[in-house]
C-alpha positions as CSV (number, residue, x, y, z in Angstrom):
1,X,19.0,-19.6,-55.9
2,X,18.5,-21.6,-52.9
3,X,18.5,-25.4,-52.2
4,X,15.5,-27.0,-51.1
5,X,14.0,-29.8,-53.7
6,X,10.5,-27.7,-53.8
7,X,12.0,-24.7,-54.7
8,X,15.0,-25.9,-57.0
9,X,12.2,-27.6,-58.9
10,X,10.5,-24.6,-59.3
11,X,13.4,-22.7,-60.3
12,X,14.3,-25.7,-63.1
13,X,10.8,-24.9,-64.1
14,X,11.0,-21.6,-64.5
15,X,14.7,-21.2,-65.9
16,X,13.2,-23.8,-68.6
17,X,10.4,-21.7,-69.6
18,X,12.7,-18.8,-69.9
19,X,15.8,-20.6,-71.8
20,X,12.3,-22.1,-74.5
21,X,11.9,-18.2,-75.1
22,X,15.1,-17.2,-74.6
23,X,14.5,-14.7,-72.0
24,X,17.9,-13.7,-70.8
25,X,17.6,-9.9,-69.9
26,X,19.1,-8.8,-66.4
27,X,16.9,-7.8,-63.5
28,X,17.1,-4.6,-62.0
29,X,19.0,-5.9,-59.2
30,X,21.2,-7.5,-61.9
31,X,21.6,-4.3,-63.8
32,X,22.6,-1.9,-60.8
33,X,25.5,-4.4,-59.9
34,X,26.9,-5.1,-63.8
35,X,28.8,-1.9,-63.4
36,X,31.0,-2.8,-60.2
37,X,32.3,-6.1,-61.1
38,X,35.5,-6.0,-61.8
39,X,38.6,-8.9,-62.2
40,X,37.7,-12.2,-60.5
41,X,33.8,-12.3,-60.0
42,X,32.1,-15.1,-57.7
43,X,28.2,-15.2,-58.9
44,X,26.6,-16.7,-55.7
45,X,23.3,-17.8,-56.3
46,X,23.6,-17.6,-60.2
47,X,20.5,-18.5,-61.2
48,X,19.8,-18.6,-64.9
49,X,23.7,-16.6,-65.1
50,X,22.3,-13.6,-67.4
51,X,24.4,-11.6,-64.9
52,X,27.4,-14.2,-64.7
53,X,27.4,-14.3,-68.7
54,X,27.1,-10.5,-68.9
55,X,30.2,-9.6,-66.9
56,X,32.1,-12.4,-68.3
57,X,31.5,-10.3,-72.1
58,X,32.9,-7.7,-70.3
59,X,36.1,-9.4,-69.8
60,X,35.5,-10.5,-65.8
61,X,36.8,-14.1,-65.2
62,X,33.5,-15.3,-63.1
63,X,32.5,-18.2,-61.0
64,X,29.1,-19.0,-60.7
65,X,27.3,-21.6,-58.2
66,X,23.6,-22.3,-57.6
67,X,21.9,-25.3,-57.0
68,X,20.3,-25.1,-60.0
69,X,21.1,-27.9,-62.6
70,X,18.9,-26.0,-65.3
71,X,20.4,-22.8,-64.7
72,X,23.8,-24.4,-64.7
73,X,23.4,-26.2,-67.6
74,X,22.4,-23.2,-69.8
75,X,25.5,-21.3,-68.6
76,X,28.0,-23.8,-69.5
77,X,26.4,-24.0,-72.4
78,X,26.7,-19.9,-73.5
79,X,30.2,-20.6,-71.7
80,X,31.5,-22.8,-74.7
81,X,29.8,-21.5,-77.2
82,X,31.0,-17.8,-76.7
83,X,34.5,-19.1,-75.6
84,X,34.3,-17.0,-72.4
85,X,36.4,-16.7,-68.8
86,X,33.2,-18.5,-66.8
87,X,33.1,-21.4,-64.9
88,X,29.7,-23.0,-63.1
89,X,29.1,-25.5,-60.9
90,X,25.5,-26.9,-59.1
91,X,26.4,-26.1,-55.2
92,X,24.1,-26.1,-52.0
93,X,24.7,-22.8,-51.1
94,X,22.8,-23.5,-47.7
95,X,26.2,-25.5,-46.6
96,X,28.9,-24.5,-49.3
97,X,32.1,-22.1,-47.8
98,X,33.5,-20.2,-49.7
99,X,37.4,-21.2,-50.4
100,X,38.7,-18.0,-51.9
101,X,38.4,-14.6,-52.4
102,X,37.2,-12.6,-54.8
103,X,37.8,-8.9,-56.0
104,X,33.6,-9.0,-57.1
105,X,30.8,-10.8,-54.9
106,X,27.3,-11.0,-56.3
107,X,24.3,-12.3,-54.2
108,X,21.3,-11.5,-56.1
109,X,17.8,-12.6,-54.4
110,X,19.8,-15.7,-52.6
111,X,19.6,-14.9,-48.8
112,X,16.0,-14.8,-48.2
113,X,15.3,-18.4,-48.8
114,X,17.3,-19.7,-45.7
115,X,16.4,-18.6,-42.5
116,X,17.6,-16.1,-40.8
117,X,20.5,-17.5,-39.2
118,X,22.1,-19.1,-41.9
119,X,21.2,-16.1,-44.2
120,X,23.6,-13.7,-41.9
121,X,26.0,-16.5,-42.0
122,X,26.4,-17.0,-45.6
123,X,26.6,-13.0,-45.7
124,X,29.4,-13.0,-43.0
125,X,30.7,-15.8,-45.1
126,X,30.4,-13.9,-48.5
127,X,31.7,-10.2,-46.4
128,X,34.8,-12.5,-45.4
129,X,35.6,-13.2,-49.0
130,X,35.7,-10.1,-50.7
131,X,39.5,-8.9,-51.5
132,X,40.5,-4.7,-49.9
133,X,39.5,-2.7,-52.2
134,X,36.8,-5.4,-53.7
135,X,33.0,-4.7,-54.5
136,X,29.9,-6.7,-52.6
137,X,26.8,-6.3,-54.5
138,X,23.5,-7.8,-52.0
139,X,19.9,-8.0,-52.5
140,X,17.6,-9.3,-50.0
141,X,13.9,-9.4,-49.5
142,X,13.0,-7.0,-46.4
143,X,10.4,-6.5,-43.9
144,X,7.3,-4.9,-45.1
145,X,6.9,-7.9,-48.3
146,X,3.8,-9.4,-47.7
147,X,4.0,-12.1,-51.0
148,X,5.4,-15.1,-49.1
149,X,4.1,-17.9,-51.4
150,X,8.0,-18.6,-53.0
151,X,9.0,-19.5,-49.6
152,X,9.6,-23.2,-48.2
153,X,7.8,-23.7,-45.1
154,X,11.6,-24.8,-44.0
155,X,12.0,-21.4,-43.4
156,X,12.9,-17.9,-45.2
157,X,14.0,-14.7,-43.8
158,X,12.9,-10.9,-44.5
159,X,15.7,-9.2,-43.3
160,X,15.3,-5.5,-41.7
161,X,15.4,-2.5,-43.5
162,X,18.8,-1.4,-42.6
163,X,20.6,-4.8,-42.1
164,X,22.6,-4.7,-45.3
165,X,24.1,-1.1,-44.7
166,X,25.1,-2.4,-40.6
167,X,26.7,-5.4,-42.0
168,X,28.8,-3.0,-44.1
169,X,29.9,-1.2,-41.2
170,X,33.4,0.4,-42.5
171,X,32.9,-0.3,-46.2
172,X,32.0,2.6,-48.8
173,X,28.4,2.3,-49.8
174,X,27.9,2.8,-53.3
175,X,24.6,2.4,-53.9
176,X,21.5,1.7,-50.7
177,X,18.0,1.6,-52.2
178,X,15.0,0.4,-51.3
179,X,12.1,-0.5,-54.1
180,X,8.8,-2.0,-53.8
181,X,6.9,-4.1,-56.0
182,X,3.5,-5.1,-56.9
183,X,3.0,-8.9,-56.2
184,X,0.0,-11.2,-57.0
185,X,-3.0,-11.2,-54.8
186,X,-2.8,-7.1,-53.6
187,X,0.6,-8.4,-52.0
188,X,4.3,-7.0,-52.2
189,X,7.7,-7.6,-52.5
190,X,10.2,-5.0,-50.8
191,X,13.7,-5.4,-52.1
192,X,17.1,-4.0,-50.2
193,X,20.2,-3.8,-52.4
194,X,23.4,-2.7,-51.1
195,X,26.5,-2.2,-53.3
196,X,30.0,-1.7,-51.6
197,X,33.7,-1.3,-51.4
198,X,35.6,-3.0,-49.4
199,X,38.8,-0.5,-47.4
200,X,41.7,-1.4,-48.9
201,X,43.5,-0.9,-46.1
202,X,41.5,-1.8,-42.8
203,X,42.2,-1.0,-39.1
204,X,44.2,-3.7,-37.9
């Protein structure tokens, strides 16, 4: 989740409707990465962390950022009260670095909310971070989505098609889908996600 006070305000909204009826089931986009993470996972762009507090059951030790204080409350909350490996913190991801690296990165629906510069520099960013032999999992919104109203007028960004598998260059794609989805007002959102493994031992 992204960090302009509009949109973090919706987000608290929405993450405190869905905590009220305890709505904690994965997204798709959530679901197709579960299965990859592995050892030390970094959540980027948490959200509500049903994905941070589903690998950390599965015995991942995960960190998990978003600017979110709503979402970040509710997972240090499941954190203590299940005992488990998961650590969050409120961050704004438009500006954070990452410090270390990670043998998991997940970046579920983050990047399109900044615009397009920083969005391929907090991927570069996130790329940079993943350990050899480590799993990315990315979804972004792409061209072709025509519902736009969750956007800041600060900016957004709707990447191309084939952007994610390009940045990848070198990596073993796992999974490369594309899926589109009904949106209010006869609009659309078209989703790219990209799942991948990082050589564990690159050209030098």
């Amino acid at each position: 989740m992204i960090d302009d006070n509009l949109t973090v305000r919706f987000f608290d909204e929405q993450f405190q409707r869905q905590v009220a009826a305890a709505e904690y089931a994965l997204n798709p986009f959530e679901a197709a990465a579960l299965p990859f993470l592995k050892g030390e996972v970094l959540d980027y762009g948490c959200g509500l962390g049903n994905l941070a507090v589903e690998a950390a059951r599965r015995g991942c030790v995960v960190t998990a950022l978003d600017a979110s204080h709503a979402g970040v409350a509710r997972i240090e909350a499941v954190a203590r009260e299940m005992q488990l490996p998961l650590t969050a913190a409120e961050a704004d991801l438009r500006e954070h670095r990452i410090a270390g690296d990670y043998d998991a990165i997940a970046c579920i629906g983050l990047l399109m909310f900044f615009d397009c510069a920083t969005a391929h520099r907090k991927l570069a960013d996130i790329l940079a971070h993943v350990r050899p032999g480590g799993v990315v999992a990315v979804n972004v919104l792409v061209e072709g989505t025509t519902f736009l109203d969750m956007f800041s007028p600060d900016g957004h960004c709707l990447f191309e098609p084939d952007a994610l598998v390009r940045s990848l260059a070198g990596w073993e794609i796992l999974v490369h889908r594309t899926e589109t989805y009904p949106a209010p007002g006869r609009t659309q959102k078209v989703f790219a996600t990209a799942i991948a493994r990082r050589p564990r031992h690159e050209p030098r």
